[in-house]
N, C-alpha and C positions, 0 to 999 in steps of 0.2 A: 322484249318488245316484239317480238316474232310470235314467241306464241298469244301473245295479247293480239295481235294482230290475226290469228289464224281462229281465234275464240271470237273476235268482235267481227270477221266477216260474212258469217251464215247470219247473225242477228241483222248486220246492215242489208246483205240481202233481202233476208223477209219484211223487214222496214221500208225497201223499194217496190216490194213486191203488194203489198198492201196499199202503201199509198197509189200505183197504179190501178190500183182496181178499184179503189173509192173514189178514184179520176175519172173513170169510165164516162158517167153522166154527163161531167163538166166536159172531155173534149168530145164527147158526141154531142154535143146542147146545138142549138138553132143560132142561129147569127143571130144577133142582138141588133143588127142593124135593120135586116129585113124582113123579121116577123113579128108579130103583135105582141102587143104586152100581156093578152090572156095568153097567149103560147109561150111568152119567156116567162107569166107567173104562174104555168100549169110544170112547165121543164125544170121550173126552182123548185117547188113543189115535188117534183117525184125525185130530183136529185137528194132532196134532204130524206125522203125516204129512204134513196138508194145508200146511202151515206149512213144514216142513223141503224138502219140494220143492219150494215153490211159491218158495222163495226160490232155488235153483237154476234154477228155470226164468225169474228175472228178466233173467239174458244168453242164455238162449236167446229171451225176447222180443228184446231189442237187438240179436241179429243178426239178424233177421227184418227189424227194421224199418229197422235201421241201413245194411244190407250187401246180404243178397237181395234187398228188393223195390227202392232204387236201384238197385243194382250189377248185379244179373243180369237181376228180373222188367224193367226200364225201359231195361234198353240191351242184353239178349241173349235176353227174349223167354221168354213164359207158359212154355214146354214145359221149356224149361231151368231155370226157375224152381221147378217142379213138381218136377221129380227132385231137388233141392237140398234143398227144402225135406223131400222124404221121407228123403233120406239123413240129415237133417239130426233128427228125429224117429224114425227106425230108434237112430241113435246115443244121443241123448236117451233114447230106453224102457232100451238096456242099462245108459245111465251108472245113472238110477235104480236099476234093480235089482243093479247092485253096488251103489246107494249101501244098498237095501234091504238085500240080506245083511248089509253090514257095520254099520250102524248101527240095523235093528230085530228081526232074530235073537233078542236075549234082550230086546227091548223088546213085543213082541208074544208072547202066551200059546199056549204050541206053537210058537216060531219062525218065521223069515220064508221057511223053504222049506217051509213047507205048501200040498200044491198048491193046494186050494181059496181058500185064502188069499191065495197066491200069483197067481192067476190073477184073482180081483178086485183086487188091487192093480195090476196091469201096465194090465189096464180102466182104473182111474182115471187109471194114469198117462195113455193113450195121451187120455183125455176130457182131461184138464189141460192137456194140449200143444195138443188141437185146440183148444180156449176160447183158452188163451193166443197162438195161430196167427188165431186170429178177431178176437179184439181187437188184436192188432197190424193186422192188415192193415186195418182199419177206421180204425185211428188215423193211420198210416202215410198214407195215399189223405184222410183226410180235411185232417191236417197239411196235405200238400201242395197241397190244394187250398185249404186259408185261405191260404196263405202266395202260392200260384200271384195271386192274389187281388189281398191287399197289396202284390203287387210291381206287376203292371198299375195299382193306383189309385197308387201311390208314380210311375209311371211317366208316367202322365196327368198329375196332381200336377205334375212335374218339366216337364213338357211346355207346359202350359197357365203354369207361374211364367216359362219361359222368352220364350213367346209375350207374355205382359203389359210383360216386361222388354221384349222388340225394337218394342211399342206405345208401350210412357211413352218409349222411346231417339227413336221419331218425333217426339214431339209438341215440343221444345225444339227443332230444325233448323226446322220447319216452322212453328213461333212468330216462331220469329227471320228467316226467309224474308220473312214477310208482314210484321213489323214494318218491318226494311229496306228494304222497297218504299215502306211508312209516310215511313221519315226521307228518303228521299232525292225523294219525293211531297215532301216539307216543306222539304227544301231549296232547290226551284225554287218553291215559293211564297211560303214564310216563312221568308227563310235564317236573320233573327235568333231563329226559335221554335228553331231544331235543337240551341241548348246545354242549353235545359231538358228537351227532349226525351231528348239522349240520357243524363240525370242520372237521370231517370224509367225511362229502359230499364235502364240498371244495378242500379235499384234491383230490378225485374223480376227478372233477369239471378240478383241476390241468392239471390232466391228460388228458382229454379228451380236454382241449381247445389248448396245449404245446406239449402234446406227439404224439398224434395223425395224425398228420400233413401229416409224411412221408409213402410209401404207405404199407412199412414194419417196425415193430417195433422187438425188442427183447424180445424173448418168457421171459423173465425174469423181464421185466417190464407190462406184461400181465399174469404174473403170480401177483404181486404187486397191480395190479389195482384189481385182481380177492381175493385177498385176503382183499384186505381194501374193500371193497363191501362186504365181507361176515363177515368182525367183525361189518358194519355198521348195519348188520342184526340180527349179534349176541346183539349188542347194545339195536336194539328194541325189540327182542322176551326173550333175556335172556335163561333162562332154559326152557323154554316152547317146544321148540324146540332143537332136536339134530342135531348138524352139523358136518360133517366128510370128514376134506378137506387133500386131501394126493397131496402130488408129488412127482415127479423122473426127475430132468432135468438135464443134461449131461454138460459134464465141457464145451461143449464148445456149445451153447445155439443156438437154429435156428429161424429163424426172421416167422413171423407172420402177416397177414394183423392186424391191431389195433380192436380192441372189438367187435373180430369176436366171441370169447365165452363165453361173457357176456350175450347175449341172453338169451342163453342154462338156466344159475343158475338164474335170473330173472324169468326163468319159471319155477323154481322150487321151486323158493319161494311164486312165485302167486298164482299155486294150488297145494302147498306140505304143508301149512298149513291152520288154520282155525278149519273145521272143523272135525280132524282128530284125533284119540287116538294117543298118541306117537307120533309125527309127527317128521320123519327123515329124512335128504336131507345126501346124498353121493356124495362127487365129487376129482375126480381122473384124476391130469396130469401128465401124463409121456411124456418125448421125450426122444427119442433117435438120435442116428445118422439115421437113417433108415424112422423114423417115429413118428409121431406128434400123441399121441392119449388122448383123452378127454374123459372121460364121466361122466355123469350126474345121480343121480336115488334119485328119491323121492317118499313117500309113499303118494298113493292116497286116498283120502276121498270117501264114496259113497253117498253124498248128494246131492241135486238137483241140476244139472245143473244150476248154476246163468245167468241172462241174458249179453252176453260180450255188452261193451261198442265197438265206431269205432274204437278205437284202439287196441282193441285185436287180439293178434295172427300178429301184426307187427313184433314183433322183430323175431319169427321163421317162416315167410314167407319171412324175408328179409335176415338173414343169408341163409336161401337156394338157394334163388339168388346170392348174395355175394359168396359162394361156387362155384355154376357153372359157374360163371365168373370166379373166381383167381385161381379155382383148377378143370379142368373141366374135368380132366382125373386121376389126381391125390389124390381124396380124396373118403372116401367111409361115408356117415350119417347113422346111423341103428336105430329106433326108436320103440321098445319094449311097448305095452302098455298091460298091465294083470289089472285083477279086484282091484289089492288094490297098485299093483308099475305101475310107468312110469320109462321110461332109454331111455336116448340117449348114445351113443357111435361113437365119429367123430375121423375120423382116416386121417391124411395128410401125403402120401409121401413125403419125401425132395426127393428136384432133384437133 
């Protein structure tokens, strides 16, 4: 029904737009009440002219706009265009005036070969053609330029849905990268932790291959992935590490791009422990009706810079694309770095 509806619009258009113009006569006509009947049978009279060719000149518009200005003005050039359209208008005045002799001869009082007559009538015609040549070519050039339009934002559109698709195809290799370092970190310390562990990561696993799908999910089910991630954590580090996961989500819950802020806690657990006294990660969702906000803080260590491997710093160069794509106006990222804390804090307007 949509696209039925998007195919039968431009025809109803031009349907209104025609019948407006073969209107023309009738609401410019003379009051019927206070002018003579030779003036209301002189106004019928050239209305039925205006009318009877104006409907003949409806395919001389459509080859105007249809044929010359694609066909010759846009791929053989103004000059050759120019001559077409005059041969094109030479021919148009004769057909008229055969269509005059033959059809208003005894509809007009003295005939249609009266010269004076005659010769304002061929006027009009050749006015009718240039109006009709005006309003195509305006329609024509404008057409094409809405359309030139929607094609580039349909293009953008396709481009930018493409580029999101090869960001979210990152973030699950790159999950599963770091978790894997995780279990097998766990198997040389805690070999008996590695069966609940890897029960925990399936369940993960679930999610990301089921849930993930659609291009929004329910902050309630991304609050569930972000907690079983953080008991998978609390699994391997045990007490060694403090972890302090609060929320506030609102009876009625706002949707979410999927493991847009799983990044964030991944990288709080990659350099919020180690080599650290106390090592403490904080993280905090609230939503409201208003507003989507997250943040992150974990204590930082002051030991040597390790060397990153290629995959480092994927997962928060690609949430920040992922951002300026699905929120490009509507989200604010603030990243706080001091000598012993790191903090983010992501904030998303609902619309």
């Amino acid at each position: 029904m949509a696209i039925n509806s998007l195919k039968l619009r431009p025809i109803l258009l031009h349907i209104f737009f025609w019948m407006c113009f073969l209107a023309i006569p009738i609401l410019l006509g003379p009051n019927t009440n206070s002018s003579s009947a030779e003036d209301v049978q002189r106004h019928f009279q050239w209305t039925m002219f205006f009318v009877v060719f104006g409907i003949h000149n409806i395919p001389f518009f459509y080859f105007n706009t249809e044929f010359l200005i694609p066909k010759i003005f846009k791929t053989r050039g103004i000059l050759l265009y120019l001559l077409c359209l005059l041969a094109s208008i030479v021919f148009m005045v004769w057909y008229h005036d055969q269509l005059f002799d033959w059809f208003f001869d005894d509809f007009f009082e003295g005939g249609g070969r009266g010269g004076g007559r005659r010769g304002g009538t061929s006027l009009r015609i050749v006015f009718q053609l240039l109006f009709v040549v005006a309003v195509g070519i305006s329609y024509r050039f404008l057409s094409d330029n809405i359309q030139e339009q929607e094609s580039k934002k349909e293009e953008e559109k396709e481009r930018l849905k493409s580029e999101l698709s090869f960001l979210r195809s990152q973030i699950s290799p790159h999950f599963m990268f770091n978790v894997l370092n995780s279990v097998v970190a766990l198997s040389r310390r805690k070999p008996d932790m590695v069966e609940p562990v890897v029960i925990k990561l399936s369940e993960l696993m679930r999610y990301m291959i089921y849930e993930t799908n659609d291009s929004k999910v329910n902050i309630n089910k991304e609050f569930v992935y972000l907690e079983s991630y953080i008991e998978l954590q609390k699994l391997r580090f045990g007490d060694d590490i403090s972890i302090d996961f609060k929320s506030d989500i609102c009876k009625t819950p706002s949707s979410i791009e999927p493991m847009l802020l799983i990044p964030f806690v991944e990288n709080a657990f990659k350099h919020g422990v180690g080599m650290i006294e106390n090592p403490t990660i904080e993280i905090n969702l609230v939503d409201t009706p208003a507003n989507l906000i997250f943040s992150v803080r974990n204590k930082k260590g002051k030991q040597i810079e390790e060397k990153k491997d290629d995959s480092s710093g994927i997962g928060l160069a690609n949430v920040r694309r992922r951002l300026e794509l699905l929120y490009p106006d509507t989200h604010t990222l603030s990243i706080h770095e001091e000598a012993d804390r790191y903090q983010i804090e992501l904030v998303i307007k609902h619309s």
